[in-house]
N, C-alpha and C positions, 0 to 999 in steps of 0.2 A: 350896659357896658359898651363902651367904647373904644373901637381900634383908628389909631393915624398911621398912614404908609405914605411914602410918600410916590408918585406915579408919573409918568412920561407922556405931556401930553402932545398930538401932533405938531411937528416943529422943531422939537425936542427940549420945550419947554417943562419943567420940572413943577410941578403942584400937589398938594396936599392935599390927600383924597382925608376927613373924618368921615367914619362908619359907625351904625349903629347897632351892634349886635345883642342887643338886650332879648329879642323873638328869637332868635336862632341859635345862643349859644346854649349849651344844657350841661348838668354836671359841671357845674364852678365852683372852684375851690382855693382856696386863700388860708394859707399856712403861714403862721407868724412863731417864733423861738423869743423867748429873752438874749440867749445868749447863741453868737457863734455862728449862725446864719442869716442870709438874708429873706424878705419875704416873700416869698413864690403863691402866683396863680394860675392854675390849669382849668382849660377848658376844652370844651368840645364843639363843634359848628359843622354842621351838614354841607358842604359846598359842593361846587359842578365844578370841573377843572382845576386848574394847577390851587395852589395853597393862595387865599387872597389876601392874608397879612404876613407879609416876609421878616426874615428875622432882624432886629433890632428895631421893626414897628413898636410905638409906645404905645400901651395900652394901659385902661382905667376902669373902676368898677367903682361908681355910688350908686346907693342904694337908699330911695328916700331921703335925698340931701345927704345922707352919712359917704365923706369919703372915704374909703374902702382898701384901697388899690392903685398905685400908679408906679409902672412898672416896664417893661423891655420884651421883647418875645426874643426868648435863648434855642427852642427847639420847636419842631413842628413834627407829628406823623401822621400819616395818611394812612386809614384800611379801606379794605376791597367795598364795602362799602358808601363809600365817599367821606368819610368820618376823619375830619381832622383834628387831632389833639393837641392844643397849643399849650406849652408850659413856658410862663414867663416870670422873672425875678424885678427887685426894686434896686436901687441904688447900691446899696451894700453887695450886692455881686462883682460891679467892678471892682469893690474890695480886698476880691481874693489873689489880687495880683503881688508877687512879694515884690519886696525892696529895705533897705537899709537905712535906719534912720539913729539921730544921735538927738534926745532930746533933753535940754537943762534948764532946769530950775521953768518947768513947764507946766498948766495941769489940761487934766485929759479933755476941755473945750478944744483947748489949741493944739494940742495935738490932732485933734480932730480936723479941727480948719485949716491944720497942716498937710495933712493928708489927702483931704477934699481939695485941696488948692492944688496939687500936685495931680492929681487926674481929674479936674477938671469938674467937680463933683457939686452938687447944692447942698447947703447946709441953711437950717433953719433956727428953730431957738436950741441954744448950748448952754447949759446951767453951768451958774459958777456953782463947782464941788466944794469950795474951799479946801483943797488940799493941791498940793505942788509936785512933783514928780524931781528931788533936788537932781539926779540923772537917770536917763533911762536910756539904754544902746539894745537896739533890736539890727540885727542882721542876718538877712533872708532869708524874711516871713513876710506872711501872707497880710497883707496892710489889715484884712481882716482881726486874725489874732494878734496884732498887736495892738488895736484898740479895743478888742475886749479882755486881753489879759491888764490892758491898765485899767481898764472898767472895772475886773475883777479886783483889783489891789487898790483902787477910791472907795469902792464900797466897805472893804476890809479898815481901811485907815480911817471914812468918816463915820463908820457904823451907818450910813445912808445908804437906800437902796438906787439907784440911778439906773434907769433905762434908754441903750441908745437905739436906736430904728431910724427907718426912712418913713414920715407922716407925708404921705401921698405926696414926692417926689422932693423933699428937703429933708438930708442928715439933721436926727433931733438926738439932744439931750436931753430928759428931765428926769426932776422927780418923779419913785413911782406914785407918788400918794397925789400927784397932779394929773393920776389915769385911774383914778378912783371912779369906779360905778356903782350907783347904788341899788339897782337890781340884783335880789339877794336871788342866788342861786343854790336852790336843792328842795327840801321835802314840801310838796307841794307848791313851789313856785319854780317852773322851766323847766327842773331837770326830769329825763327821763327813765335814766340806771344811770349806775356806777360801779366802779371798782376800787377796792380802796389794799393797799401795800404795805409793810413793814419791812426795812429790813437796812441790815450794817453791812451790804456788800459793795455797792455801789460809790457812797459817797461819803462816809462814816471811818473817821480819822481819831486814834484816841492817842497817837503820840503824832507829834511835829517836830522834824527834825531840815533845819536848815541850816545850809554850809555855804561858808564864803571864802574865795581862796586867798591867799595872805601872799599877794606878790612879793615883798620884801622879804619874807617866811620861809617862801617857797612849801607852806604847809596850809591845810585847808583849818579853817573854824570851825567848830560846830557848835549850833545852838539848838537846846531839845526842850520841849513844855509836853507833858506828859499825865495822862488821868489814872493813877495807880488804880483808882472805884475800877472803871469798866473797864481798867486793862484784864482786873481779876475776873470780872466778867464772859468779856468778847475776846482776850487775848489782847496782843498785839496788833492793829491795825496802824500802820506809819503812814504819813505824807511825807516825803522827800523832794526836794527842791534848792537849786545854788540858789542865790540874792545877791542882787546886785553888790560889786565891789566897794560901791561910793555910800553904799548906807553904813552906818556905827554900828555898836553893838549896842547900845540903846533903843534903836531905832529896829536892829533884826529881833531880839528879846520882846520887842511888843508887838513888832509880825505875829513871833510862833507865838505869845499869847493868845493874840486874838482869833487865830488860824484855828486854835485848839478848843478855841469858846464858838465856833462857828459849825466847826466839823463834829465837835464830839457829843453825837446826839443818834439818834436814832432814827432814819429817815422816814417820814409817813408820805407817800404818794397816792394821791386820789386821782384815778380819770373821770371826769365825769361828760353823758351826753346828754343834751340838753337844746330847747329852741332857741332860735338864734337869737343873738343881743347884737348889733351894728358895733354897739362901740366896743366891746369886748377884743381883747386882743393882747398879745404876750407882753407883759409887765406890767397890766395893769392889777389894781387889786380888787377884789372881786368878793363880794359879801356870802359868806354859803354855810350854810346849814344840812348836814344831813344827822338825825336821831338815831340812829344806829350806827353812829364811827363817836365811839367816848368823846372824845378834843374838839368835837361839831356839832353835839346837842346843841347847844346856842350858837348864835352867828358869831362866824371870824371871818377876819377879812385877811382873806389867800394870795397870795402873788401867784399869776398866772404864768404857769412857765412855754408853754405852748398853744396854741389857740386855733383849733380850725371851723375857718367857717364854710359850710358848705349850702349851696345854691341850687335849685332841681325842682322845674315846673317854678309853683306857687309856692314850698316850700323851704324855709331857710332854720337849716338846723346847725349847731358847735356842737365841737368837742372841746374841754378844755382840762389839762394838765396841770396839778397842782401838786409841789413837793417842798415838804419841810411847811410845817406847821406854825412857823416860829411867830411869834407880837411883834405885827408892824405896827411903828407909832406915829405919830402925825394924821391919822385921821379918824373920824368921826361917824359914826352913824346917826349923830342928830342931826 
């Protein structure tokens, strides 16, 4: 692992100290999300005196040629034992700064490169979604969410699943089935326990109901797709949600379609902890078998929705977080 700072040398000449903190740091830890945040790594380092990487030093973590980490230091604390704990974020943290944008007849690459051009930000490969964004007015949000609630609404319109992140200091878009591993994870290979989930509280939607307001009207729309089976079920569970004014009613009618075909399931979450895999990390898919969860006796390949990898001595152990069980398509295990 390596930290840059930069330092004052006599004269008052400015230089780039690179350090190697691979012997001294312990407790490393690298958190990745599919959605909504950026990727944080915390570590710990024994020092004498003041803190020796100040904040906004860049820092990096490969691991056996695997790039890992490249990233910013946001906080630092010191205990009475000389024990510093540095936690630092990637690229997608300057993200969470709001602002106002109006975007037309756009799709979420350029929106992206819109965004990153405006603070200043590296972007790397951006997949064409094929899909266009005919308008979209976001007004003050967190540039964050508003590139993942259109991330959210690509995925929904192309049935594609699309993962955005920072890959070791360049904003990426891809496919997830281009973060395919084929390291099957679970009974007898990696994993070491798990726990495995049911349930409709969380994210399980069996009516959709979307409304757009009718400026000329002065009355609102509504449009509702709805599962009478497990409404009888589970009851009532609604999604509520405006849509945009500049979409039709063809175009919101195939929203709450497919809002209703996404949501109306029953959600199964698996955590599982397991040895470390370098490349593993949040949206990719990930091959796993466990014989005692019914929908896993044989291999599926899981979207990984959270990913930690932890570092300690000689050992490199994950956890990783797996919800909704659903058929990804596009890839192979031949």
């Amino acid at each position: 692992m390596q930290a840059q700072t930069i330092k004052k040398a006599p004269g008052g000449i400015t230089q780039t100290v690179i350090s190697d903190y691979a012997n001294v740091a312990k407790e490393v830890e690298i958190t990745t999300n599919r959605m909504d945040s950026p990727g944080k790594m915390s570590f710990t380092c024994i020092e004498s005196g003041s803190a020796a990487i100040e904040e906004g030093s860049p820092v990096e973590l490969v691991a056996d040629g695997v790039k890992m980490f490249k990233g910013y230091v946001f906080s630092l604390e010191r205990n009475q034992d000389g024990e510093i704990s540095y936690v630092a974020y990637d690229q997608l943290r300057y993200l969470k700064a709001n602002a106002s944008y109006v975007f037309e007849n756009m799709s979420l690459s350029q929106i992206i490169q819109r965004i990153a051009a405006d603070f200043g930000l590296v972007t790397g490969t951006l997949a064409d979604t094929g899909y266009v964004f005919p308008c979209l007015i976001k007004e003050d949000e967190a540039c964050l969410d508003i590139i993942f609630d259109a991330l959210a609404q690509t995925i929904i319109q192309t049935q594609k699943i699309f993962v955005f992140y920072d890959d070791f200091g360049k904003l990426t878009l891809v496919e997830a089935k281009d973060l395919f591993t084929r390291t099957v994870i679970g009974d007898g290979s990696m994993a070491t326990e798990y726990t495995y989930k049911r349930d409709i509280d969380s994210d399980t939607y069996n009516r959709i109901k979307l409304v757009k307001k009718n400026e000329e009207s002065g009355r609102t729309n509504v449009y509702i797709h709805e599962d009478s089976e497990t409404i009888k079920k589970w009851g009532i569970l609604q999604y509520y949600s405006e849509v945009d004014e500049n979409m039709n009613d063809a175009q919101i009618d195939e929203m709450c379609a497919m809002y209703l075909q996404y949501y109306n399931r029953v959600l199964q979450t698996v955590k599982i902890e397991a040895l470390g895999v370098k490349e593993v990390r949040a949206g990719a898919i990930v091959p796993v078998r466990i014989g005692s969860i019914e929908d896993l006796t044989a291999t599926r390949l899981l979207l990984a929705e959270k990913v930690t990898h932890s570092f300690e001595e000689e050992a490199h152990t994950m956890s990783i977080e797996i919800k909704s069980f659903a058929q990804l398509g596009g890839v192979s295990l031949g």
